[in-house]
C-alpha positions in Angstrom: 282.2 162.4 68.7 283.9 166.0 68.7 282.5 169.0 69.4 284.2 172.1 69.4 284.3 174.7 72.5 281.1 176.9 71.8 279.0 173.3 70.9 279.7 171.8 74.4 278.6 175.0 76.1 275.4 173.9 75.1 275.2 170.8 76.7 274.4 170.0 80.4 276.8 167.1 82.4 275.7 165.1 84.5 277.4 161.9 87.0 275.7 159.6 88.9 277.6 157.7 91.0 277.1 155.3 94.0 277.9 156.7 97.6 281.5 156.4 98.4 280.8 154.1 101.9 279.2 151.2 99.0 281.6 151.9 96.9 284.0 150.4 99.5 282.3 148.3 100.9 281.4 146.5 97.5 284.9 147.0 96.3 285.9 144.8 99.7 283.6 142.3 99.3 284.5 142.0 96.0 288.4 141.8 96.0 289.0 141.2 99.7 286.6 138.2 100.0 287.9 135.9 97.7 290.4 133.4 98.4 294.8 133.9 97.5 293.8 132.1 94.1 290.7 134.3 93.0 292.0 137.2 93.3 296.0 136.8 92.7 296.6 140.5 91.8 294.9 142.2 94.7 296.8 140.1 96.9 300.0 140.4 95.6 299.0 144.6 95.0 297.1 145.2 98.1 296.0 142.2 99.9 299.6 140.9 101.3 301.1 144.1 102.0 298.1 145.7 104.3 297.9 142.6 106.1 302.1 142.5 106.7 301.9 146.3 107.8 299.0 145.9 110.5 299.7 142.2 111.1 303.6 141.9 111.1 305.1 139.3 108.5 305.0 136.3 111.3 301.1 136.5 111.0 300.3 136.4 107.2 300.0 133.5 105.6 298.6 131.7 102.5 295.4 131.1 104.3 295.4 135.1 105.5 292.4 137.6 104.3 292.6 140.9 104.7 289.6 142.4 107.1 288.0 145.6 106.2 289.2 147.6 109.3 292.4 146.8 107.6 291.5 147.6 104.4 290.2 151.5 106.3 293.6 152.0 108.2 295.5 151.8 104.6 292.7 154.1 102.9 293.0 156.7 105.6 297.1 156.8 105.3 297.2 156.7 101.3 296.7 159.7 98.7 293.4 158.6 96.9 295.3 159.3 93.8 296.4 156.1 94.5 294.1 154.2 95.5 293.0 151.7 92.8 290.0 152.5 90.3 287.5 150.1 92.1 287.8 151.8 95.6 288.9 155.6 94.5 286.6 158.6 95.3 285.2 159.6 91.8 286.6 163.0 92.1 290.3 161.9 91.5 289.1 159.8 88.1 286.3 162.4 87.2 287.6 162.2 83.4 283.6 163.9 82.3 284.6 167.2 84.1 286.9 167.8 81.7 284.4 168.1 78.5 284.3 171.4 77.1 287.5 172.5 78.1 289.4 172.0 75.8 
């Protein structure tokens, strides 16, 4: 549904959102904590590439899983407008901010 520019000044927005540190930690659990085969995207995305930058090629296998200090090194040394939608800080998806603008 529509409204137009004077309408939506009449409405109040609100987002509730989870706190960023569970956010991470369930994105993690979620996508880290699954074996190669569960999760084949993350892996080939994330997952394989985090582990050859802080492991060195030599040391990642098939049988390798990422661990969450990992995981934290990458986050601190990537724009969160990359980061992917399960882990990124609402602020750099925060589509409802926009209502009324336009």
């Amino acid at each position: 549904m529509f409204y137009n520019t004077n309408q939506n000044k009449m409405f109040f927005k609100a987002l509730f959102v989870r706190h960023p540190f569970f956010r991470l930690v369930s994105a993690f659990k979620d996508k880290a904590e699954k074996n190669r085969s569960e999760e084949p995207y993350f892996y080939a995305k994330y997952w394989d590439n985090i582990m050859r930058s802080e492991r060195g090629e030599q040391n990642v296998n098939n049988n390798s899983m990422p661990m969450f200090k990992e995981f934290v090194k990458h986050l601190l040394i990537t724009s969160p407008y990359k980061y992917d939608e399960h882990w990124a800080p609402v602020w750099t998806r925060c589509e409802p901010c926009y209502v009324g603008l336009m």
